[in-house]
py3Dmol code that shows the C-alpha trace and the ligand (Angstrom):
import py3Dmol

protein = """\
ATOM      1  CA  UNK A   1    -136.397 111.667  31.487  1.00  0.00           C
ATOM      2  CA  UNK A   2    -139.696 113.158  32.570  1.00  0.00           C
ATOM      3  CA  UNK A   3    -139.688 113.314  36.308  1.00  0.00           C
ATOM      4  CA  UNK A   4    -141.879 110.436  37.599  1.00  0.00           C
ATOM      5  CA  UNK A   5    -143.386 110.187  41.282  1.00  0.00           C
ATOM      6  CA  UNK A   6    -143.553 106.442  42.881  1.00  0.00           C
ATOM      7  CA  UNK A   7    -146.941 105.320  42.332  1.00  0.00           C
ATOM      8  CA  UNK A   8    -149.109 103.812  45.080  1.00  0.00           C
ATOM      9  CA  UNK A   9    -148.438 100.147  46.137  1.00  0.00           C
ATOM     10  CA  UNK A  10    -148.887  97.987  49.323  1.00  0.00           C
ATOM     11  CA  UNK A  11    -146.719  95.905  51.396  1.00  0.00           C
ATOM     12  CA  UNK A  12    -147.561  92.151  50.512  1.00  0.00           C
ATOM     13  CA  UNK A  13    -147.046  89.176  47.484  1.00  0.00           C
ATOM     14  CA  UNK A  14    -147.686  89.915  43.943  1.00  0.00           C
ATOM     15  CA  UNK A  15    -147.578  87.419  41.808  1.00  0.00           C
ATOM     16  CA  UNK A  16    -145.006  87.800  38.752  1.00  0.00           C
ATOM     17  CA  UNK A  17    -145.003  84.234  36.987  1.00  0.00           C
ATOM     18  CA  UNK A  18    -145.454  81.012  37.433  1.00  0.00           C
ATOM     19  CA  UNK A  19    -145.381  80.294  40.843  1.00  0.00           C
ATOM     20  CA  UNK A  20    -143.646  82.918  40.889  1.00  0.00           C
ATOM     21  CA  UNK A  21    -143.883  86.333  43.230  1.00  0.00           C
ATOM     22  CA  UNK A  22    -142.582  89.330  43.879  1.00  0.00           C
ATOM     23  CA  UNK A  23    -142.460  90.133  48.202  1.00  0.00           C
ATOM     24  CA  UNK A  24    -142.699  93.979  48.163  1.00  0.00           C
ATOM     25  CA  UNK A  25    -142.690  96.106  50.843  1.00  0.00           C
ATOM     26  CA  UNK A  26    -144.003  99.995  51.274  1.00  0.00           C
ATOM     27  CA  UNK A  27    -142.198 102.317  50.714  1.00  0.00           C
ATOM     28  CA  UNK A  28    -139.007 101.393  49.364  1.00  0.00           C
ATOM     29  CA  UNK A  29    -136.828 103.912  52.205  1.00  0.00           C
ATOM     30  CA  UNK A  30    -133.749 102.808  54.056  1.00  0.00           C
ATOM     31  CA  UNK A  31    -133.882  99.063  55.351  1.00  0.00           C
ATOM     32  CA  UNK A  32    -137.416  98.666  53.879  1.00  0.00           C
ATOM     33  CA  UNK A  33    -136.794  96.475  50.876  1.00  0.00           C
ATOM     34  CA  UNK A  34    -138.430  93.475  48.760  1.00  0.00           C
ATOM     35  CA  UNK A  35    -137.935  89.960  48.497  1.00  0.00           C
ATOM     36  CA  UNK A  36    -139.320  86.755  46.461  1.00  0.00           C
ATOM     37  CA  UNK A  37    -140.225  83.236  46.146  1.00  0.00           C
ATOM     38  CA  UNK A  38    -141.101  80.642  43.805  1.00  0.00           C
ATOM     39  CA  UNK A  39    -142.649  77.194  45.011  1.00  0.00           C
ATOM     40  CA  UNK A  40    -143.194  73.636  43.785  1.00  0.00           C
ATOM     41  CA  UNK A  41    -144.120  70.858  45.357  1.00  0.00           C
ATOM     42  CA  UNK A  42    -140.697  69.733  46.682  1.00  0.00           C
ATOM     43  CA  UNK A  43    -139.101  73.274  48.000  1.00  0.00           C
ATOM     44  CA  UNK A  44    -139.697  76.684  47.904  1.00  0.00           C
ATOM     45  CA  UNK A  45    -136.410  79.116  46.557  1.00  0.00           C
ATOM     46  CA  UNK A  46    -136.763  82.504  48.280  1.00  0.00           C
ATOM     47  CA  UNK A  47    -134.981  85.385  47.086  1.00  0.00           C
ATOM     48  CA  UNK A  48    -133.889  87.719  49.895  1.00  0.00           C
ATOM     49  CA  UNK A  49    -134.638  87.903  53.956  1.00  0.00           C
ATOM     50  CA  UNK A  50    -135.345  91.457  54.323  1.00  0.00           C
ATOM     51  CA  UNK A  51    -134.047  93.231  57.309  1.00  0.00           C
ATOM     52  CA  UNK A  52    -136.003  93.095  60.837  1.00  0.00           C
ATOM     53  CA  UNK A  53    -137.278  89.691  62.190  1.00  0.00           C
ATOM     54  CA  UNK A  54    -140.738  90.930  62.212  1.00  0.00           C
ATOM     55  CA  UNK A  55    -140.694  91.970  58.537  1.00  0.00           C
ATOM     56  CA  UNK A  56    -139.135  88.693  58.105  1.00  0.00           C
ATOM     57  CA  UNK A  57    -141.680  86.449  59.909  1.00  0.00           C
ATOM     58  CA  UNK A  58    -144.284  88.360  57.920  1.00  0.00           C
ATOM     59  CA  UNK A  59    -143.182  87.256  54.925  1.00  0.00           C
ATOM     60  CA  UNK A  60    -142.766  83.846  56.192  1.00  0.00           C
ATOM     61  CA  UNK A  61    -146.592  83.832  57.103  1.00  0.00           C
ATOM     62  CA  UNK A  62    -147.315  85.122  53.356  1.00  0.00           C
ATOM     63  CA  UNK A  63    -145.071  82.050  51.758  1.00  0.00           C
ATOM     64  CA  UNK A  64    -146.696  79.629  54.312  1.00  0.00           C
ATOM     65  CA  UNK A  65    -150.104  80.657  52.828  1.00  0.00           C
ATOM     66  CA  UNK A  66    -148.797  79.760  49.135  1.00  0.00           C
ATOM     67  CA  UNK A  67    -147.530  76.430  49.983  1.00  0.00           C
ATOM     68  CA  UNK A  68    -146.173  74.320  52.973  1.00  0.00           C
ATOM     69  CA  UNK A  69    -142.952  72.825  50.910  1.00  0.00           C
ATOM     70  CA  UNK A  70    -139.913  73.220  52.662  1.00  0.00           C
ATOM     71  CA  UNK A  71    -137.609  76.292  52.216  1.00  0.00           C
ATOM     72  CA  UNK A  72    -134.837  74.533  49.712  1.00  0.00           C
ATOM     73  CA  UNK A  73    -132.774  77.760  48.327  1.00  0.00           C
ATOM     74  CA  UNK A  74    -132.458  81.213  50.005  1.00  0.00           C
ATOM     75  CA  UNK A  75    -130.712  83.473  47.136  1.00  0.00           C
ATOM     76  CA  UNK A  76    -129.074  86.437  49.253  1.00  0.00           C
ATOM     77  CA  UNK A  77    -128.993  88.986  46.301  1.00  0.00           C
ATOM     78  CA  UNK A  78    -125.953  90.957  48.120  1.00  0.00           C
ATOM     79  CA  UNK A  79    -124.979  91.387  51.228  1.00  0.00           C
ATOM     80  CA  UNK A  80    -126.840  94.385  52.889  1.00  0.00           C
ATOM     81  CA  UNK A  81    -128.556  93.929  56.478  1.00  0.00           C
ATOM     82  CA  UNK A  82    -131.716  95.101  54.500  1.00  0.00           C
ATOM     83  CA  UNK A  83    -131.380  91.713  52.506  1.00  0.00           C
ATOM     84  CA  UNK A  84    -130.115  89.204  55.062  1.00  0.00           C
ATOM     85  CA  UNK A  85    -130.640  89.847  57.975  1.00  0.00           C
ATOM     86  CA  UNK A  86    -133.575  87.735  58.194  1.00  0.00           C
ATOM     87  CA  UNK A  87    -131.223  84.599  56.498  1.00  0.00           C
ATOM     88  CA  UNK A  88    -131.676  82.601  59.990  1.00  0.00           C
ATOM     89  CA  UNK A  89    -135.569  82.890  59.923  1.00  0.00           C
ATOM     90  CA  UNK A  90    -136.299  80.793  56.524  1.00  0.00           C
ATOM     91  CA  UNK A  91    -135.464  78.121  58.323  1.00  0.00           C
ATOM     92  CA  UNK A  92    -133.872  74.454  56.815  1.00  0.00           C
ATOM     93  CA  UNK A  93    -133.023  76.732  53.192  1.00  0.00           C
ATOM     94  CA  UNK A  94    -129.353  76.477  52.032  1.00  0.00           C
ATOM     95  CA  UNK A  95    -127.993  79.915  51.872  1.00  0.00           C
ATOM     96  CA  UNK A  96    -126.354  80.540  48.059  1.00  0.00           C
ATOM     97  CA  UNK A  97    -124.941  83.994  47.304  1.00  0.00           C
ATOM     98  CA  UNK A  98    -121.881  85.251  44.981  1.00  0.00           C
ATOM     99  CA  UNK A  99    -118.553  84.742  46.337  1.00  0.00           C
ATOM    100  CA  UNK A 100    -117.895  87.932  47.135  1.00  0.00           C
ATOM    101  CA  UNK A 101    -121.124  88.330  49.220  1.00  0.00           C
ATOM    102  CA  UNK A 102    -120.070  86.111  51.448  1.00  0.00           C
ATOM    103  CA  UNK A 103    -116.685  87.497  51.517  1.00  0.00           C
ATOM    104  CA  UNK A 104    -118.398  90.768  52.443  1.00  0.00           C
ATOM    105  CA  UNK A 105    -121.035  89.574  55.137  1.00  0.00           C
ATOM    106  CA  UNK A 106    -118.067  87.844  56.698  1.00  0.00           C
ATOM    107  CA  UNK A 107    -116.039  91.396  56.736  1.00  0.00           C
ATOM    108  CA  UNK A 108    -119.052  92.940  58.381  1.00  0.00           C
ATOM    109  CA  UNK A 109    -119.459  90.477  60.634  1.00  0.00           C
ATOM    110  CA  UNK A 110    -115.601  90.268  62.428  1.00  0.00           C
ATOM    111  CA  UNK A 111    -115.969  94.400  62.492  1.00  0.00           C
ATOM    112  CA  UNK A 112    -119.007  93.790  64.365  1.00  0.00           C
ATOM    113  CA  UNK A 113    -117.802  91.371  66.507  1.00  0.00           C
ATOM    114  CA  UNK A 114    -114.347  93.091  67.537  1.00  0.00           C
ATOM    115  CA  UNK A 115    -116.580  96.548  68.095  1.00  0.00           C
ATOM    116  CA  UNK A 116    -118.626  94.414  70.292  1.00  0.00           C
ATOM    117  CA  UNK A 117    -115.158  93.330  72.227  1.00  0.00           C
ATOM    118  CA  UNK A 118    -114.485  96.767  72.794  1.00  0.00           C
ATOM    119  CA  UNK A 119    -117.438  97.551  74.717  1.00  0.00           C
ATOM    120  CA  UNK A 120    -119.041  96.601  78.480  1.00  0.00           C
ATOM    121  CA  UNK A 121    -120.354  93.028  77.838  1.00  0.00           C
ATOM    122  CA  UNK A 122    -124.124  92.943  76.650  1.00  0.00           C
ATOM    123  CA  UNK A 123    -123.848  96.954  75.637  1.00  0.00           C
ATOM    124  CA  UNK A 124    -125.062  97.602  72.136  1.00  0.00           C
ATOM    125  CA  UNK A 125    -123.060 100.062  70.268  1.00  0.00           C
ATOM    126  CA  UNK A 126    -125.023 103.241  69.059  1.00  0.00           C
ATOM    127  CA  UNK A 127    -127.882 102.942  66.751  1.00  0.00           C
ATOM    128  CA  UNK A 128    -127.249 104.285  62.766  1.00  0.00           C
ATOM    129  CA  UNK A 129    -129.237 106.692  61.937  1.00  0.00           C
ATOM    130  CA  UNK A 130    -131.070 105.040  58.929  1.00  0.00           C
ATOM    131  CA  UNK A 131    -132.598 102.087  61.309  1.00  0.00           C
ATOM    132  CA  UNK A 132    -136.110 102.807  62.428  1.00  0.00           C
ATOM    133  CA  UNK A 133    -136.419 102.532  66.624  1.00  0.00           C
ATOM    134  CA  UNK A 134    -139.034 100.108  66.281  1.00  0.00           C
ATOM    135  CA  UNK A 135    -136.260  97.947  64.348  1.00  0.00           C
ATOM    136  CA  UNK A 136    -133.756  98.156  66.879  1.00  0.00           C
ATOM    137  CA  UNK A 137    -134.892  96.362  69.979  1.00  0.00           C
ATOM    138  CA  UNK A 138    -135.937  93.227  67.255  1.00  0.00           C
ATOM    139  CA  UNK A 139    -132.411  93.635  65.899  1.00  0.00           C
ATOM    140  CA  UNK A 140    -130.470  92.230  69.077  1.00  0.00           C
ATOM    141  CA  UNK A 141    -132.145  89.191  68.100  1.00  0.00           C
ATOM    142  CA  UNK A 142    -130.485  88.953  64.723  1.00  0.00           C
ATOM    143  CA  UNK A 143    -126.857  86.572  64.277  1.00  0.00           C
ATOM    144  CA  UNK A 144    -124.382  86.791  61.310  1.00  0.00           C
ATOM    145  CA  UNK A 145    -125.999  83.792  59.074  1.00  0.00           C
ATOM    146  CA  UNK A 146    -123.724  83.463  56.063  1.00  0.00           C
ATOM    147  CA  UNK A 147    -124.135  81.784  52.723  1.00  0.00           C
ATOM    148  CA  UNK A 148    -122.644  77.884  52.243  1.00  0.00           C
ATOM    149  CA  UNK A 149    -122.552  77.881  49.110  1.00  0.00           C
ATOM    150  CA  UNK A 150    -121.504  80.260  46.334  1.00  0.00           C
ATOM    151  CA  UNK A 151    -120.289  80.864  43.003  1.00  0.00           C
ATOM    152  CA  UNK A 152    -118.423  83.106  40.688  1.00  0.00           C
ATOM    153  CA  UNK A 153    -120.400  83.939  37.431  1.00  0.00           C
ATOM    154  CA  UNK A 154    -123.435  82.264  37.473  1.00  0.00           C
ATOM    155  CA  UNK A 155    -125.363  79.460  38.779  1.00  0.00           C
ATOM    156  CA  UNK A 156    -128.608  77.521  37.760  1.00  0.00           C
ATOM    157  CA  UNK A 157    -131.047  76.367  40.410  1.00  0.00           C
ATOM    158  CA  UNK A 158    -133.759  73.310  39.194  1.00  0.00           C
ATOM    159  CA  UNK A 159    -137.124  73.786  40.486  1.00  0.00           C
ATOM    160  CA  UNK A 160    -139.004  71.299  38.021  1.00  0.00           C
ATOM    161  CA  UNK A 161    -139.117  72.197  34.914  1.00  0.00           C
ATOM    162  CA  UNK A 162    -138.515  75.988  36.119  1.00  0.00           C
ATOM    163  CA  UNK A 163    -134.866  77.584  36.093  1.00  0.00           C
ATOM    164  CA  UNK A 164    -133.553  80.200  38.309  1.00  0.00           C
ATOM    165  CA  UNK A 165    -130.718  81.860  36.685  1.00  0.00           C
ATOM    166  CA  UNK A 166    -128.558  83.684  39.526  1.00  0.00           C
ATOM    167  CA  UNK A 167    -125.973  86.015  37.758  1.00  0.00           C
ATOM    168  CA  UNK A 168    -123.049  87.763  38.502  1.00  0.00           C
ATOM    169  CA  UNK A 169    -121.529  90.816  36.159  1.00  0.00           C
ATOM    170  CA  UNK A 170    -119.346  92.602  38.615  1.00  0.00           C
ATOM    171  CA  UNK A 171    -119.329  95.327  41.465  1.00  0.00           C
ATOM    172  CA  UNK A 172    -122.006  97.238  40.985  1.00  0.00           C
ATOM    173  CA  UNK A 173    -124.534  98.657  43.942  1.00  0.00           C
ATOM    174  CA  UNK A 174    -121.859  96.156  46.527  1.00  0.00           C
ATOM    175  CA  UNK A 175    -118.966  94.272  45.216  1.00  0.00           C
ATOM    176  CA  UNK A 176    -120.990  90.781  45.240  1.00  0.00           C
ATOM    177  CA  UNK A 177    -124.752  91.516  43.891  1.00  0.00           C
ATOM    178  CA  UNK A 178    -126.963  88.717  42.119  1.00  0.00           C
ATOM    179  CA  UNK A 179    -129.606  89.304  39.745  1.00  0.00           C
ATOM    180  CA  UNK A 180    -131.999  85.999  39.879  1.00  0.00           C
ATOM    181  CA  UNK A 181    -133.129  85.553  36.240  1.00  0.00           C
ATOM    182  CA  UNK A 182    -136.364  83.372  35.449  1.00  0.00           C
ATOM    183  CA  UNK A 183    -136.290  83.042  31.694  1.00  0.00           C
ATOM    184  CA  UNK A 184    -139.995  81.467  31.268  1.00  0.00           C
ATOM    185  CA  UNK A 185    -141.808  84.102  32.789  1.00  0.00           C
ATOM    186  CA  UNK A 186    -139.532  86.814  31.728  1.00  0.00           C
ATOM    187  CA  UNK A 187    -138.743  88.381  35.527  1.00  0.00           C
ATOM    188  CA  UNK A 188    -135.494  89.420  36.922  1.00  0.00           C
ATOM    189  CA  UNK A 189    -135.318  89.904  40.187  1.00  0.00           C
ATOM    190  CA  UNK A 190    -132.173  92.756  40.697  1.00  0.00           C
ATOM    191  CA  UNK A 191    -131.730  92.698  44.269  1.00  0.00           C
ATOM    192  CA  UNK A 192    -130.602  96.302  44.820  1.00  0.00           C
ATOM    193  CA  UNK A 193    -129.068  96.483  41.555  1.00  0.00           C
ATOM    194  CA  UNK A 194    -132.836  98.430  40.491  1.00  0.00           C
ATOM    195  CA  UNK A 195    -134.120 100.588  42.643  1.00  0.00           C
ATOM    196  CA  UNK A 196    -137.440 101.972  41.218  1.00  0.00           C
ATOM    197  CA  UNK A 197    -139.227 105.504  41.851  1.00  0.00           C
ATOM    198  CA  UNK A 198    -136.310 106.379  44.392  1.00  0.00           C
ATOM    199  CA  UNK A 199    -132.327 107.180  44.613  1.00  0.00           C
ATOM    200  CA  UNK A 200    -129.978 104.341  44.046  1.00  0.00           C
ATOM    201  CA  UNK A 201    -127.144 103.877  46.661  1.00  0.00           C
ATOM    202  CA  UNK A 202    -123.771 102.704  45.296  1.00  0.00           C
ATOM    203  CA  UNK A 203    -121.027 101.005  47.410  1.00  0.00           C
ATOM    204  CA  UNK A 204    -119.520  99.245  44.821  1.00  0.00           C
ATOM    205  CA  UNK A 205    -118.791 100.439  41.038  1.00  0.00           C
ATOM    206  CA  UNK A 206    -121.315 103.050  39.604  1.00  0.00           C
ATOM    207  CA  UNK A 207    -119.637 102.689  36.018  1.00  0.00           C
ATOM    208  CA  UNK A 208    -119.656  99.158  35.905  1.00  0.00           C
ATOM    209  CA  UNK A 209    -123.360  99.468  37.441  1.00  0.00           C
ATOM    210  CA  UNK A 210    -123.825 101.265  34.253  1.00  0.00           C
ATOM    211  CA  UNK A 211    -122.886  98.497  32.117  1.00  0.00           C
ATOM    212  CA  UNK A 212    -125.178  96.069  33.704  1.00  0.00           C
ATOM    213  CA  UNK A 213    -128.109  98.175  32.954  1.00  0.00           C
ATOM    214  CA  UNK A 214    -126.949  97.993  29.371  1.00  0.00           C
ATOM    215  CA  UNK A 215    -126.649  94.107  29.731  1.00  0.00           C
ATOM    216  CA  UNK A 216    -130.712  93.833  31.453  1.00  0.00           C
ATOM    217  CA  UNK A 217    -131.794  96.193  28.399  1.00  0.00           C
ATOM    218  CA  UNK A 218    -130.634  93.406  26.045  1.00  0.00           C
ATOM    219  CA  UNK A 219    -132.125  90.582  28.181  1.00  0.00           C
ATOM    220  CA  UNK A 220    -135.146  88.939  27.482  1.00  0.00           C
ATOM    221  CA  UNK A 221    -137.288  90.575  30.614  1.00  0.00           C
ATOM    222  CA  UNK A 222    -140.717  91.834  30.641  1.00  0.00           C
ATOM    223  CA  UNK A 223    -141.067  92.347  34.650  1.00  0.00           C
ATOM    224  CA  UNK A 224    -138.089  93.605  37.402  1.00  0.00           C
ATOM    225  CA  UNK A 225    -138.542  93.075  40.328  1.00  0.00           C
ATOM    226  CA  UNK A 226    -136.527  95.562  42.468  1.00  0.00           C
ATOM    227  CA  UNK A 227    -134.681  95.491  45.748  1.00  0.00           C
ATOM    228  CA  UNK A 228    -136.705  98.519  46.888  1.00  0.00           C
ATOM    229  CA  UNK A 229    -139.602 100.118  45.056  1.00  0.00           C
ATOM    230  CA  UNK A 230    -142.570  98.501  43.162  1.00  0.00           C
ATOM    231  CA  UNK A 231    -142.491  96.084  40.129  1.00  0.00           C
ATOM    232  CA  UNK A 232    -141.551  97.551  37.097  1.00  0.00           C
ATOM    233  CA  UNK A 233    -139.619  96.838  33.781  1.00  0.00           C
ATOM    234  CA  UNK A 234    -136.989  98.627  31.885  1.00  0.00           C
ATOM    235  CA  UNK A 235    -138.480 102.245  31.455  1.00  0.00           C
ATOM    236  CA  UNK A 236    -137.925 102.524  35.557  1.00  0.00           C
ATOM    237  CA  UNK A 237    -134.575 100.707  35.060  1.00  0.00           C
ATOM    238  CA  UNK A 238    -133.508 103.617  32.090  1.00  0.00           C
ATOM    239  CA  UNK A 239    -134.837 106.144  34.947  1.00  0.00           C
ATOM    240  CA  UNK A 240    -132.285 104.544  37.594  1.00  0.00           C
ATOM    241  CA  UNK A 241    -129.441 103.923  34.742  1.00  0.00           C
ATOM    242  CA  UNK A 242    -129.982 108.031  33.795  1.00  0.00           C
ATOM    243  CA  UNK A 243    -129.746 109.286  37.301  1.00  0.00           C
ATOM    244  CA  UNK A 244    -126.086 106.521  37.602  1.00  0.00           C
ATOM    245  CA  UNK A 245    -124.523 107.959  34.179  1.00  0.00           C
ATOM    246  CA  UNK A 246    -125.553 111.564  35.120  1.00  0.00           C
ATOM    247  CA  UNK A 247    -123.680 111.170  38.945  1.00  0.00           C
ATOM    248  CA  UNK A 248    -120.367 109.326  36.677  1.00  0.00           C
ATOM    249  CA  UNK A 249    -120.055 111.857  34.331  1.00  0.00           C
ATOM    250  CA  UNK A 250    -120.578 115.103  37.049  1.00  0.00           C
ATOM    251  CA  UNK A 251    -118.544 113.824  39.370  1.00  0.00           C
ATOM    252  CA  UNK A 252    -115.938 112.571  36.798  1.00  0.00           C
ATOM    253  CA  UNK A 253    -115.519 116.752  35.787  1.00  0.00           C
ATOM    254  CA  UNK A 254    -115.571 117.687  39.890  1.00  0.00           C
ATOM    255  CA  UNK A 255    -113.015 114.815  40.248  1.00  0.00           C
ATOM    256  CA  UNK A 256    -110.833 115.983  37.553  1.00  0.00           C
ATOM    257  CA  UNK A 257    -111.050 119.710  38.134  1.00  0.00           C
ATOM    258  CA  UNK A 258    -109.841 118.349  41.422  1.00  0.00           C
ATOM    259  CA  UNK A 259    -112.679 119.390  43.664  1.00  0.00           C
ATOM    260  CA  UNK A 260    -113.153 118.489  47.105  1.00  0.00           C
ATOM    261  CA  UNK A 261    -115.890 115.955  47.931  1.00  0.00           C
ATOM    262  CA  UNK A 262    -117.397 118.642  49.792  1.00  0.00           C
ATOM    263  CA  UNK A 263    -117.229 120.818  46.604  1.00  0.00           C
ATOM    264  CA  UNK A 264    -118.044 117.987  43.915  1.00  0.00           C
ATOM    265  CA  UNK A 265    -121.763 117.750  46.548  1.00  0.00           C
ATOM    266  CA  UNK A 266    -122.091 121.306  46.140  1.00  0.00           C
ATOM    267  CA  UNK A 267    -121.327 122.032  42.890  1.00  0.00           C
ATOM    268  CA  UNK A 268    -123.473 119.041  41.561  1.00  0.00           C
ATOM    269  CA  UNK A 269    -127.215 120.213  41.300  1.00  0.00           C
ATOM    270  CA  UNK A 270    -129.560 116.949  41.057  1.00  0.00           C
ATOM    271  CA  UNK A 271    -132.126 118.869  39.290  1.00  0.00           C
ATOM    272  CA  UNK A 272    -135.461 116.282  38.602  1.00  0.00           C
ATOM    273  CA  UNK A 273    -133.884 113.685  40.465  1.00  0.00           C
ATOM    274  CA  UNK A 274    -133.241 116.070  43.803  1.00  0.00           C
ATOM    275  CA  UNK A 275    -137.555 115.066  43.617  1.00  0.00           C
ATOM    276  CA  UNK A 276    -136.302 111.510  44.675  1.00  0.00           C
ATOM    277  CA  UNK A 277    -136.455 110.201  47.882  1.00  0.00           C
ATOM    278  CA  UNK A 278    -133.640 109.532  49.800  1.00  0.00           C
ATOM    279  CA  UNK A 279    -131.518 112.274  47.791  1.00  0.00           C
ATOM    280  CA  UNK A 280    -129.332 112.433  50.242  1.00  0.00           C
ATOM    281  CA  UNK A 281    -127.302 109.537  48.717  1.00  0.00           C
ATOM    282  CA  UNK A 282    -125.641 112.252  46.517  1.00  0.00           C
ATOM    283  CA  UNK A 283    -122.873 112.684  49.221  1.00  0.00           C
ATOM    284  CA  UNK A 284    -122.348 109.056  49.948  1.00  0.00           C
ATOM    285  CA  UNK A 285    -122.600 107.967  46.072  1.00  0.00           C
ATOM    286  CA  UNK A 286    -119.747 111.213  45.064  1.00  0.00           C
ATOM    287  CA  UNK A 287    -118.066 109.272  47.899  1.00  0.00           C
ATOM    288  CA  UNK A 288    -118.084 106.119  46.697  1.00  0.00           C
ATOM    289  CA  UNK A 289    -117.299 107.511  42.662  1.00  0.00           C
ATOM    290  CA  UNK A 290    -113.760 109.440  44.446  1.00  0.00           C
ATOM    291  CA  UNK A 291    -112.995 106.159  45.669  1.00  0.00           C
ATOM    292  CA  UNK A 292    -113.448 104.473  41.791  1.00  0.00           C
ATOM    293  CA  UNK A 293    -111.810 107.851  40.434  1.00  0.00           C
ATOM    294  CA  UNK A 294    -108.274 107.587  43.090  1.00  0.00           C
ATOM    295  CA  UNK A 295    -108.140 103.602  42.033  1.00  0.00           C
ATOM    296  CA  UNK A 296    -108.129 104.035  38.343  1.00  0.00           C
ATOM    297  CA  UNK A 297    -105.555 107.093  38.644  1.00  0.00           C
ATOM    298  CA  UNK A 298    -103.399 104.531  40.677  1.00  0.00           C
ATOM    299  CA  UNK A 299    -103.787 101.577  38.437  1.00  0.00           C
ATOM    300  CA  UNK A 300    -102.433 103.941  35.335  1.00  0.00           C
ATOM    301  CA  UNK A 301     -98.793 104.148  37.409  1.00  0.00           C
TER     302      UNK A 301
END
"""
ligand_1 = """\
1
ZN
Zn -128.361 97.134 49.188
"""
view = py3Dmol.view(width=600, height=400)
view.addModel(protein, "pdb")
view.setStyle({"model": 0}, {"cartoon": {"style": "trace"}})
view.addModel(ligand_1, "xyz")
view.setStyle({"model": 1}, {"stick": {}})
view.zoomTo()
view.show()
């Protein structure tokens, strides 16, 4: 692929279809993702709460200026802070996510919790490197909202005569991702399962990931609508899915040449894609692949 830098875009609505838009936000880097929303005149379905309240109650203001329906659906597309930590600020909607989201948020949530019982009462444990300072003081606002209601494959939500598709094809970028399909207007919103113009981050199953890229390529979708970067279609989504089968197949060799982790980061040269921000996921995504690599050994005795 020919190297290609993020072009220009602004925090703010776009709209993708019908009623339909995209929530992005500038520029794409850790915790800064995008979100969506489609309205009718009985509800509005929004896809994704992004990640500190005030990001959150922006995008609030931005829905309240495209119509004054009630919030019916809010689609958590996985279960990253980034994506849901805002769930308790679209206020009235019924959270839906997959099964295993939930699952997740809920594991996230008791390690939280019994951290927080280890410490002096109202002491915050230490901040993580990738959250902003600005974020932080907003963030000891935020509490654990999970979904009520999910599902296992797939589920179809009825906004008139307008179908949101929410879809399920495995672990992927986390073990419970949903891609929110709108077959009409041709969009797919990916969650984090695209991320355009910038490195993906896998904590789920990067082969598998693979797959689903093969499955959006035979889809009927004009527009994606990534989890962080602008709107694209499938040209950025072949960028992402080269960068994924390069990092399987290099670390596959470090793996079985049986290379440290340590060795499989140095040994593996990014080339174009080192241009990227937010490189630095090689380590973490070699990581996660050792992980995938160990299971498979142990499922073949
Ligand atoms: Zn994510």
């Amino acid at each position: 692929m020919p190297y290609r830098p993020m072009p220009d875009y602004e925090t703010g609505p776009v709209e993708v279809g019908d009623n339909l838009y995209a929530y992005l936000q500038w520029d794409g880097g850790w915790g800064i993702s995008n979100a969506g929303f489609l309205v009718d005149e009985n509800g509005v379905l929004v896809i994704d709460a992004l990640m500190a309240p005030s990001m959150t109650l922006a995008f609030v203001e931005v829905m309240r200026g495209v119509s004054q329906a009630p919030f019916r659906h809010l689609v958590n597309t996985h279960m990253h802070a980034d994506h849901t930590n805002g769930n308790q600020f679209i206020e009235g909607a019924e959270i839906v996510a997959h099964e295993r989201c939930r699952e997740e948020m809920m594991e996230a949530a008791e390690l939280a919790a019994r951290a927080a019982a280890n410490r002096p009462p109202g002491e915050r444990g230490p901040k993580p490197n990738w959250i902003q300072d600005s974020w932080w003081e907003e963030l000891a606002n935020v509490e654990a909202t999970l979904p009520v209601t999910t599902f296992e494959d797939r589920l179809t939500l009825h906004y008139g005569n307008t179908q949101a598709q929410l879809l399920h094809h495995g672990p992927a970028h986390t073990l419970g991702d949903s891609m929110v399909y709108f077959a009409d207007s041709k969009v797919l919103f990916t969650g984090d399962l695209a991320f355009f113009y910038a490195t993906p981050l896998c904590r789920g199953h990067m082969p598998n990931w693979v797959q689903i890229c093969e499955i959006i390529r035979e889809m009927d979708v004009e527009l994606v609508v990534p989890g962080h970067g602008p709107v694209g279609g499938k040209q950025e989504l072949q960028d992402m899915q080269e960068y994924l089968e390069f990092m399987v197949s290099q670390t596959r060799n470090a793996f079985e040449n049986g290379l440290s982790e340590e060795q499989a980061a140095l040994a593996i040269d990014l080339g174009q894609w080192a241009q990227w921000p937010e490189s630095e996921r090689k380590e973490m995504n070699i990581t996660n692949l050792y992980g995938t690599f160990a299971s498979e050994r142990k499922e073949l005795f």
